[in-house]
Structures are given as C-alpha cells and as structure tokens.
Wavefront OBJ file of the C-alpha trace (Angstrom):
o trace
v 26.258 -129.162 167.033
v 23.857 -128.314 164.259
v 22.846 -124.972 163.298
v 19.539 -123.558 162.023
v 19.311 -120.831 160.137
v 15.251 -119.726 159.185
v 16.046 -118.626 156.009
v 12.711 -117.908 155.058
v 11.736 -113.833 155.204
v 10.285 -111.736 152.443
v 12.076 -108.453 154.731
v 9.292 -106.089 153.976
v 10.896 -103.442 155.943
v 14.160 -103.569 153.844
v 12.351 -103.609 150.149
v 13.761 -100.571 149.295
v 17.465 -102.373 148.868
v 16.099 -105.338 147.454
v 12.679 -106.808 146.935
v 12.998 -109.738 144.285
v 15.697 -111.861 146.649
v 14.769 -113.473 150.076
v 16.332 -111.166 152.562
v 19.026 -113.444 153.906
v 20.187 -113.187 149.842
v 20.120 -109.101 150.510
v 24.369 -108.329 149.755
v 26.586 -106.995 152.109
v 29.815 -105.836 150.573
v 29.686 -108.161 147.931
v 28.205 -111.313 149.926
v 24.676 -112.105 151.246
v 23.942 -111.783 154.952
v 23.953 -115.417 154.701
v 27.255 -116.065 153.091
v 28.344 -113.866 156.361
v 27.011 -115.969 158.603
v 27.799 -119.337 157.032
v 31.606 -117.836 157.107
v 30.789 -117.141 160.902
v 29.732 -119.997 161.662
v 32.783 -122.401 159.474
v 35.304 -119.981 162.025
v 33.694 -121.740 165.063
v 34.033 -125.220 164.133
v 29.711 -125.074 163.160
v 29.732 -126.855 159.669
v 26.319 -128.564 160.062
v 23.933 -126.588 158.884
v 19.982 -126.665 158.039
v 18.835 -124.233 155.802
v 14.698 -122.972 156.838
v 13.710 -121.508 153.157
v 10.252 -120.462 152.093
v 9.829 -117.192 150.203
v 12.172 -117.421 146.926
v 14.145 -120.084 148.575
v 15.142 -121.416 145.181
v 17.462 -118.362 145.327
v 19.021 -119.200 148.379
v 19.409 -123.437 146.842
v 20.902 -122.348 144.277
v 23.665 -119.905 145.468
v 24.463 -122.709 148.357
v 23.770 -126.159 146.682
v 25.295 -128.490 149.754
v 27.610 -126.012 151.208
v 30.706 -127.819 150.082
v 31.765 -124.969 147.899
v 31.650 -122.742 151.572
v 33.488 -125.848 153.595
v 30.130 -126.356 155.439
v 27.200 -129.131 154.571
v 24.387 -127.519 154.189
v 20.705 -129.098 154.157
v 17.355 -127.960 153.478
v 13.766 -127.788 155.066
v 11.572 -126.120 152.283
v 8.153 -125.092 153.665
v 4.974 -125.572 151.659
v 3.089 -123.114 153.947
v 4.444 -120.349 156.411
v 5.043 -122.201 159.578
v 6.649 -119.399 161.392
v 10.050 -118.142 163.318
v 9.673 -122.016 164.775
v 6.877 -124.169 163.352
v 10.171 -125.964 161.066
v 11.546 -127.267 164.308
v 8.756 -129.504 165.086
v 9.126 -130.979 161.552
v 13.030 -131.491 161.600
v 13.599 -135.507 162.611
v 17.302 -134.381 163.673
v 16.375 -131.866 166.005
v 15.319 -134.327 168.614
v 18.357 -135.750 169.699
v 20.794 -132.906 170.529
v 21.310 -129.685 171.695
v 21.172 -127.083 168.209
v 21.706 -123.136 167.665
v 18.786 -121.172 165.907
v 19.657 -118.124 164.374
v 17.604 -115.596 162.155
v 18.984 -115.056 158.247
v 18.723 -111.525 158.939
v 21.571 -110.646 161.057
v 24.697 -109.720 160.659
v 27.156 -111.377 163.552
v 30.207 -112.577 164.603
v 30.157 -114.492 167.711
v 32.633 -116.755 169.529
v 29.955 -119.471 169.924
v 32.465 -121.882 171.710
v 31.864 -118.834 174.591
v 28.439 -119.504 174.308
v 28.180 -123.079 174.147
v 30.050 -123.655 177.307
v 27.758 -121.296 179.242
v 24.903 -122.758 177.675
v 26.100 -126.780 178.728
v 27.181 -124.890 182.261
v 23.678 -123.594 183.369
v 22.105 -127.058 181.647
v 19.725 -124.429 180.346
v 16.700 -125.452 178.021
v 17.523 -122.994 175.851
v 20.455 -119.945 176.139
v 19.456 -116.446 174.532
v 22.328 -114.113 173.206
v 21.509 -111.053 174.304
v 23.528 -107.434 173.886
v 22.721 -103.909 174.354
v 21.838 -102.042 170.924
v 20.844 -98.522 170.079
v 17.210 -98.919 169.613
v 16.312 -101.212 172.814
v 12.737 -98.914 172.954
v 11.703 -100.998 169.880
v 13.307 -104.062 170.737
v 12.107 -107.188 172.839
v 14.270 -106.931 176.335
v 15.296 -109.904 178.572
v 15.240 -109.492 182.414
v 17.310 -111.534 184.437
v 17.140 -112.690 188.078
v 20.177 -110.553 190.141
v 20.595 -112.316 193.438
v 20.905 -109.795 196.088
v 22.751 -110.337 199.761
v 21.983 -109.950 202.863
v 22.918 -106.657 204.180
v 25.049 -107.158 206.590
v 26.837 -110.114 204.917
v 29.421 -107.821 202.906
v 28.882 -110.076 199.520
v 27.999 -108.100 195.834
v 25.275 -109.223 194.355
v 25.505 -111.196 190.886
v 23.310 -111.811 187.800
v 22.358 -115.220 188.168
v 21.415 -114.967 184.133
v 18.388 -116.485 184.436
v 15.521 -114.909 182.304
v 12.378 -114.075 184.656
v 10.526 -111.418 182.798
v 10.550 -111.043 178.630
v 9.445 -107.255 177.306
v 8.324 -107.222 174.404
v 8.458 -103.775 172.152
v 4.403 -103.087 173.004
v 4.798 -104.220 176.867
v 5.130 -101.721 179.280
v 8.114 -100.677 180.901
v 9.660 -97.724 182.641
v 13.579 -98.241 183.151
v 15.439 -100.716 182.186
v 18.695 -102.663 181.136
v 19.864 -102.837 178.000
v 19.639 -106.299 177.817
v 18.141 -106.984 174.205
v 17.302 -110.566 172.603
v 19.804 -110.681 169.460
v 17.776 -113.333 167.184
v 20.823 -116.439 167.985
v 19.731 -119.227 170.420
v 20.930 -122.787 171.663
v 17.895 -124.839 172.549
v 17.552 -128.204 174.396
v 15.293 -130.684 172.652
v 13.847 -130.338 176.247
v 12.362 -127.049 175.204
v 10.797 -128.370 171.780
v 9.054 -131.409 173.703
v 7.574 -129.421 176.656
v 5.695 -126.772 174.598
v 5.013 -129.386 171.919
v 1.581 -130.293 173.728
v 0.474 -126.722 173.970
v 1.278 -125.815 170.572
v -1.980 -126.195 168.583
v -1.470 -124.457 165.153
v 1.344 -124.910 162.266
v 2.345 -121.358 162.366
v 4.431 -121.011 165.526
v 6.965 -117.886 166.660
v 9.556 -118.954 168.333
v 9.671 -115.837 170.732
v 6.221 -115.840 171.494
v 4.760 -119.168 171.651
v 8.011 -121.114 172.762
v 10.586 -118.773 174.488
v 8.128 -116.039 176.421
v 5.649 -118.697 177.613
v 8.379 -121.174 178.555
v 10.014 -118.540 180.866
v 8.098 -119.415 183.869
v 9.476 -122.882 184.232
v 13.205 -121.384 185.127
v 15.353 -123.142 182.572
v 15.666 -119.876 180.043
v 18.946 -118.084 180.845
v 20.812 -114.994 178.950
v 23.993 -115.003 177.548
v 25.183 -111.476 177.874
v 27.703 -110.344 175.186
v 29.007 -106.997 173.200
v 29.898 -108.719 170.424
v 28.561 -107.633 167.108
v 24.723 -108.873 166.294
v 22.950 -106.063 164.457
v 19.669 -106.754 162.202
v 18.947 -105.853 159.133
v 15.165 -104.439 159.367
v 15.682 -101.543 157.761
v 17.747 -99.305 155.065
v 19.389 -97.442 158.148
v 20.580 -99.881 159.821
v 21.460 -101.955 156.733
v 24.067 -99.306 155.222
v 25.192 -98.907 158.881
v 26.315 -102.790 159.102
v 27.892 -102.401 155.340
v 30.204 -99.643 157.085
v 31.264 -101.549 159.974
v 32.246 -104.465 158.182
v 34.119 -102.495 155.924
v 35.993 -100.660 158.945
v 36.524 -104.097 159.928
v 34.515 -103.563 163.550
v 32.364 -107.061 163.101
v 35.217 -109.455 163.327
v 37.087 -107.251 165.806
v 34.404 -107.312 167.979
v 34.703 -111.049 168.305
v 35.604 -112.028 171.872
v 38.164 -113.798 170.970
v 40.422 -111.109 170.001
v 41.566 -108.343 172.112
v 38.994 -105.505 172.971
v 39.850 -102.069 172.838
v 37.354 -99.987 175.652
v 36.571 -96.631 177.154
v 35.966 -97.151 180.748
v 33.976 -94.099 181.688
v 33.166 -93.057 185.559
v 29.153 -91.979 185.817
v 28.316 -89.151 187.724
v 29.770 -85.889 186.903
v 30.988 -87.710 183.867
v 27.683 -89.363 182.252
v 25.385 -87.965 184.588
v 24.834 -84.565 186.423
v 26.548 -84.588 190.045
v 24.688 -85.224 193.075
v 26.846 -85.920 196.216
v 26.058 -89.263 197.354
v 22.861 -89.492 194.395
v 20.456 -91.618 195.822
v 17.078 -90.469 194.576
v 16.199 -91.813 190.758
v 14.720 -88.410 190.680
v 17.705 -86.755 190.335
v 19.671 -88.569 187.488
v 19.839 -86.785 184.416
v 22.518 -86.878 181.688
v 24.559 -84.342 181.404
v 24.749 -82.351 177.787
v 25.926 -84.163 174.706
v 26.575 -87.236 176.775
v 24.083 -89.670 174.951
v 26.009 -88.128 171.522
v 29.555 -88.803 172.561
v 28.752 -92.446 173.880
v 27.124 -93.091 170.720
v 30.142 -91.852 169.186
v 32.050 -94.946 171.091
v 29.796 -97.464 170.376
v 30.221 -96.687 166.453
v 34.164 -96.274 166.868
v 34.132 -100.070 168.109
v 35.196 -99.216 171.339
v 33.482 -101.250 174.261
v 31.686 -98.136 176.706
v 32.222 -99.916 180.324
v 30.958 -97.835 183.285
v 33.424 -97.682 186.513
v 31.792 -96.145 189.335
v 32.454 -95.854 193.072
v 29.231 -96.310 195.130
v 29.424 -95.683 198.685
v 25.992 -95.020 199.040
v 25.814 -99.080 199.827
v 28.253 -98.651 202.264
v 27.032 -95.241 203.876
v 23.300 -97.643 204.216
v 21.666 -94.665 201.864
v 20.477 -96.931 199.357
v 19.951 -100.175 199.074
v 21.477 -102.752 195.719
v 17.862 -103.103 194.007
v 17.623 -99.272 193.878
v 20.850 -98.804 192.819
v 20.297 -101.355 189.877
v 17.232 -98.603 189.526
v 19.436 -95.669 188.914
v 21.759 -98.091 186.905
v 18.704 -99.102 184.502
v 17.354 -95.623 184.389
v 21.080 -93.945 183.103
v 20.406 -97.464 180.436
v 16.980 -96.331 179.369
v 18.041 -92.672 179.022
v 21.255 -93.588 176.558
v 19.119 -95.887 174.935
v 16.574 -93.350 173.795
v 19.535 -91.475 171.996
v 20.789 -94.189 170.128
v 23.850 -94.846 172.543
v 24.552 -98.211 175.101
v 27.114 -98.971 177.564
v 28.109 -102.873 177.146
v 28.685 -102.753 181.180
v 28.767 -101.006 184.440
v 30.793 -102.204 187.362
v 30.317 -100.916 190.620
v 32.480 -100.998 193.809
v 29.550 -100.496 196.986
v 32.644 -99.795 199.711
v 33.737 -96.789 201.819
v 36.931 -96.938 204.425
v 35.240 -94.291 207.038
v 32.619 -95.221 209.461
v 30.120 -93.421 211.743
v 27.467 -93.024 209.171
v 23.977 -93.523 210.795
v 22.590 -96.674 209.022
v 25.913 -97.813 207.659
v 26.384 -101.499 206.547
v 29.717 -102.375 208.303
v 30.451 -104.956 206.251
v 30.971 -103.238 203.344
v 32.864 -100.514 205.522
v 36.691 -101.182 204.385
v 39.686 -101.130 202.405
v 39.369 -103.031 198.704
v 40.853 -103.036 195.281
v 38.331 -102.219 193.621
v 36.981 -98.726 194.716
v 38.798 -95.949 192.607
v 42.121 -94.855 192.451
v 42.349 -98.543 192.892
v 42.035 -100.525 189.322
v 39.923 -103.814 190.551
v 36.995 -102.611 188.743
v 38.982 -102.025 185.457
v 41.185 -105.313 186.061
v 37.912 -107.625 186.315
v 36.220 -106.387 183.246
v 39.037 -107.144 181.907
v 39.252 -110.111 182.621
v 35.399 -110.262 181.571
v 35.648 -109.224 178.662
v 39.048 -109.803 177.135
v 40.414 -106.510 176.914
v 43.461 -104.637 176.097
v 43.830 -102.164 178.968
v 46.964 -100.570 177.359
v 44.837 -99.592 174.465
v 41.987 -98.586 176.668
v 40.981 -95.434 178.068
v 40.245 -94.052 181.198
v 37.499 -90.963 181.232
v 36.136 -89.234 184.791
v 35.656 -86.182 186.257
v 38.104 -86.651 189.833
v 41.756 -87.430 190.666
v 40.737 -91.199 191.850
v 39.279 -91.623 188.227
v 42.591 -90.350 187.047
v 44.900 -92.020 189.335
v 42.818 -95.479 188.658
v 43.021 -95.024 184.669
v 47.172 -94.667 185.517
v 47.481 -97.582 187.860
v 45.579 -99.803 185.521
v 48.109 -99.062 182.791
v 45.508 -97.153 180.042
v 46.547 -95.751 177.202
v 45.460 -92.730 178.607
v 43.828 -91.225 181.578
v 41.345 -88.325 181.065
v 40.257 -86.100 183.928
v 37.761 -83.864 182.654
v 38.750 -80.515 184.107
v 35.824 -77.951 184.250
v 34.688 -76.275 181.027
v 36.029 -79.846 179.242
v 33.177 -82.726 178.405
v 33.209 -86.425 177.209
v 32.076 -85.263 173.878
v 35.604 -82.827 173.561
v 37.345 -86.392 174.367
v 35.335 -87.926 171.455
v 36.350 -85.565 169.030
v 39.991 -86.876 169.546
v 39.345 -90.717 169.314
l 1 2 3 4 5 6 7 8 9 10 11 12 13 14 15 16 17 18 19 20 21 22 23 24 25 26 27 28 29 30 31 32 33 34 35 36 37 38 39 40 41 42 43 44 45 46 47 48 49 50 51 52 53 54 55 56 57 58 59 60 61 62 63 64 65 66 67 68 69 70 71 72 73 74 75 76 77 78 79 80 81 82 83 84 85 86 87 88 89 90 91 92 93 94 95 96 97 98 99 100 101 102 103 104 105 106 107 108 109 110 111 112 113 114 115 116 117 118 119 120 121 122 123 124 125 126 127 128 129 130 131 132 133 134 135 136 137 138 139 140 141 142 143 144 145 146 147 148 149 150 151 152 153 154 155 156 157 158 159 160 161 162 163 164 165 166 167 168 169 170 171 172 173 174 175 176 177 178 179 180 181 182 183 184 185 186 187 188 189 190 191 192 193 194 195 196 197 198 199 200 201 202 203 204 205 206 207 208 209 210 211 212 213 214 215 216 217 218 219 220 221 222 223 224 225 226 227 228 229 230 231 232 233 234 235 236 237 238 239 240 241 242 243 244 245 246 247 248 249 250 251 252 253 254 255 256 257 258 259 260 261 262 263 264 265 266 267 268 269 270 271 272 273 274 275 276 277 278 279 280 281 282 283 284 285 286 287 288 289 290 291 292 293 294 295 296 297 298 299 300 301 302 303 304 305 306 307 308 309 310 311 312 313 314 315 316 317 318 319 320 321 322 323 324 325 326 327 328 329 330 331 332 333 334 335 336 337 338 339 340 341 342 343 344 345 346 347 348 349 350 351 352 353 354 355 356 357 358 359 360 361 362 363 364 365 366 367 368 369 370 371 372 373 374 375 376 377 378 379 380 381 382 383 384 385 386 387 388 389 390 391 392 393 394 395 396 397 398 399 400 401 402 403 404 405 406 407 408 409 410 411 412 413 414 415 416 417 418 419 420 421 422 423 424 425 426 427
C-alpha cells in the first residue's frame, strides 16, 4: 500500500523553533518529524512512499533523495501552486488504482497500521480516519460515530458501529462530547477521490473540508479508534512536549503492538462527585484535582480506562443514549483540563429486582459488573494490555476486590481523606 505524506507546510504556528526549514524538516531529537515517520512507517512493512512538497521542498529532496538510504523508495509530487491538504491527490496517476494512507508531515506517531488496515478492508470503508482522544479536543476537529442502541427489553449492550455521522469542527458548536479527535492519518478508497471529483471545482482543495466532512453523508466514512501516540506539532508547547516523550521512550511503547501498561479507574466517587444511582447530567461534576491527576496518567504513558458499574440501565432510571450523555459530559470536562481517558467500559446489570420500571433483561448475574473482572479482562483484550502491570483505582470494596481478581499490580481503594491525585504522586 502506498503512503502519502503532504509534505508541504510553512508551520507558521511553530516559527519560533524553526522558520527557514519546511516544518516536516523541524528536528526532533536529532531527526526531522519526517525521518520519524518514514522510520514508522519502514516498521510496518509501508516502504512506498510519495513525498507532497511545496514550501522549501528542496530541503526535504535533498535530505531524502529516493529513500534508499532510509530502506524506503521515496517519490515526489512538487507543487507549482498551493493545491491544498488534498488538491495533490487528484494529480497523482497512481492513486487511482488502490487503496493508499494520507498522513500530515506534521505529526509525530507510531501506529500499528497493519491494525488499521485490516479494520479499514473489514468495514470496506471509503476512507478510515484514525482518531484518539488528546488534551486539547476544544480546539480540535471531533468525529461522531453512530452507537447502535437495543431494544430495551432485549438484554443486548449497545456497540459503536464506527461509522462517522457528524464531523465538529473547532468553530462548530457543541456542548458534550467524546473525545474522539481526527489525528491527521487516513486510508482512502480511490472510491472517495472519484465521487467528490465532480464537485470539486477549484485547485486548492482541503482534504477535511471539501472531501472528508462533505462525503460523510453518504455512510462509507468510519473511525478507527486508537490510544496510540499521534500528537501534532502546531505549536512550541506541544513540540518540546513530543521531544520528551520520545526521549522517555512513550511513542514506540505506545504502539499496540507491544504490551500496554493502564490505570483502570472506577468513575463516580473516584472521577466524579457521588450521587447514588446519578442519573441527572446535572449533577456530574469532577471531583478536586481529578482533571490534574488524570493528566498526570496520560503523560506517564499509562492508558486511563474507565470501569464503572451502571445499574441505573438495569434499575430502568436511565436510558443508554443518556448515559453515553453523562459519559461524554465527564469527556468534555477532562478535556477542558488538558486530561483524556482512552476508554470507558460499562457493565448496565443489577442481580435484585422489584424496581418500578426495571428492564428485566438486564436484571442478573454477569462477569462483568464489579468485584467481577469482565470489564477489566475485555479491555484487555481490546487493547493489548498487561493487567499485572496495571492498576486498579476506586473508591468501594467491589472496585478493590475486582482490581485483585483481575490480577493488577495493585488495587487502590481510596479510603476517605485519600484522592486519585495522592495515588499519582506514587506512580
């Protein structure tokens, strides 16, 4: 499968580290962002490689030449005008036989793309988005995806089907919302290039907004959720903070193909404030220093995975689409401090009956409601984790006795008077 790379931005955001290079050529511990990614890329088997260059691109020619000297071959489209994030890929002959990746020079990543490939192939999507929760998802553009809820009184969870029916951009307006932000890496379908070819009128085209938002609509855009490392390099901040994590060696480790390390945290009383049986969005608020000590997680390269028992389903209090409400509003709060969670698994069951409105399908015994480990065991499983170098944090003796029968490193019960953040300090 070729790769695409646009190659081609001045980075006006991130002058202040270098202004006389194309940004891609911007070094990272010794290497451009682009040497990073070609090395990325060689890992997963993606040697063919087409090089977008405009501003300076001589630079970029010049370090590269034909990629032998990286184990890669390397090719170039040079534009004579700006054509845009996607204006190239209506001038590239090779693009219109096969499936390709596009990826933005700007980011620094490390991805298991044979993951991603195989999801994108599996949904037969026209193109597949990588998307991840980041730190700054109020500025970001956000991807919402079509959760297929069941009857009531059919005793099923509902799932993310991962198709994209809504895109956010940064200036749209939302109120809560999951962390679900597009990461700049996609596999397109030739598909995609010749349907909005007709509507395209003008030489400068952006890929988000003139291919991917507009081409929504038609069903065939899907979301490949990950927490694997993708961070940008639009400004000074967040360019130092990428030259840490590589040297802490967090990038690479956060490839899925290695083991993950996580903190599975329970939510309310632990996250949140408690509210027996919460039910009204109202009444969700983070409790002190929370945002701060998941933050804390996230920069440790731990994965932050919600377990949560949730037998407000059960009990017929609520029903899934406000739950995913609460869920999105706990997403939006971290969010606005800088912090994510990379996912939240919920069990909806409760073993006692005579609740008025109760679901009686979900009314039973099951692995996965806490002290029981199902929850911990399938993200897991999701995720390829290492539960014995995994943590357990909550605020009751079920979250306790679940962290134990998982087999965690360690199982934290936060006693009163003791908070996540006093649990941070000892990570």
């Amino acid at each position: 499968m070729k790769t695409v790379i646009m190659a081609g931005g001045k980075g006006t955001r991130i002058a202040s580290i270098a202004s006389d290079i194309p940004k891609p050529m911007i070094r990272l511990c010794d290497k451009p962002i682009l040497e990073h990614q070609i090395e990325c890329l060689k890992r997963n088997g993606l040697t063919d490689i087409i090089l977008v260059i405009g501003h300076l691109g001589h630079f970029i020619k010049e370090y590269f030449e034909d990629g032998s000297r990286f184990g890669v071959h390397i090719t170039y489209f040079e534009e004579t005008e700006p054509l845009g994030t996607a204006g190239a890929l209506f001038k590239i002959p090779e693009l219109e036989q096969d499936d390709f990746i596009i990826l933005c020079g700007d980011i620094i990543f490390d991805v298991d793309f044979t993951r991603l490939i195989a999801f994108h192939k599996e949904h037969n999507a026209d193109a597949t988005l990588v998307s991840h929760p980041n730190g700054h998802p109020y500025d970001s553009a956000l991807l919402v995806t079509k959760t297929v809820y069941p009857d009531e009184n059919s005793g099923d969870m509902p799932y993310n089907s991962h198709q994209v029916i809504q895109w956010l951009n940064k200036e749209d307006p939302r109120t809560w919302y999951a962390n679900r932000v597009n990461a700049g890496i996609q596999v397109l379908s030739p598909r995609l290039l010749q349907k909005i070819k007709p509507t395209v009128s003008k030489s400068k085209v952006d890929l988000d907004r003139d291919i991917l938002k507009p081409s929504v609509a038609d069903g065939h855009i899907y979301a490949y959720d990950t927490p694997e490392y993708i961070k940008d390099m639009g400004t000074p901040d967040r360019y130092y903070a990428t030259e840490a994590d590589i040297k802490s060696g967090i990038v690479q480790q956060r490839n899925l193909s290695h083991k993950q390390k996580a903190v599975f945290l329970d939510r309310d009383g632990t996250l949140n404030k408690e509210v027996h049986f919460l039910k009204n969005i109202d009444d969700l608020e983070l409790l002190p220093g929370v945002a701060q000590a998941v933050k804390k997680i996230n920069s440790l390269g731990y994965l932050a995975i919600v377990i949560t028992n949730q037998p407000v389903i059960a009990r017929g209090d609520i029903t899934f689409e406000q739950l995913q409400e609460i869920n999105n509003k706990l997403e939006t709060l971290l969010g606005k401090e800088g912090a994510y969670i990379d996912a939240l698994y919920f069990c909806p069951h409760h073993p006692d009956s005579g609740f008025e409105g109760e679901r009686p399908a979900y009314k039973k015994i099951c692995s996965c409601r806490k002290p029981n480990s199902g929850l911990i065991e399938q993200a897991a499983k999701d995720f390829n984790i290492d539960i014995t170098q995994s943590y357990m944090v909550g605020d009751s003796d079920s979250d306790y006795q679940c962290g134990l029968k998982a087999g965690c490193k360690q199982s934290v019960r936060l006693e009163k008077g003791y908070s996540l953040s006093d649990f941070v300090q000892g990570l």
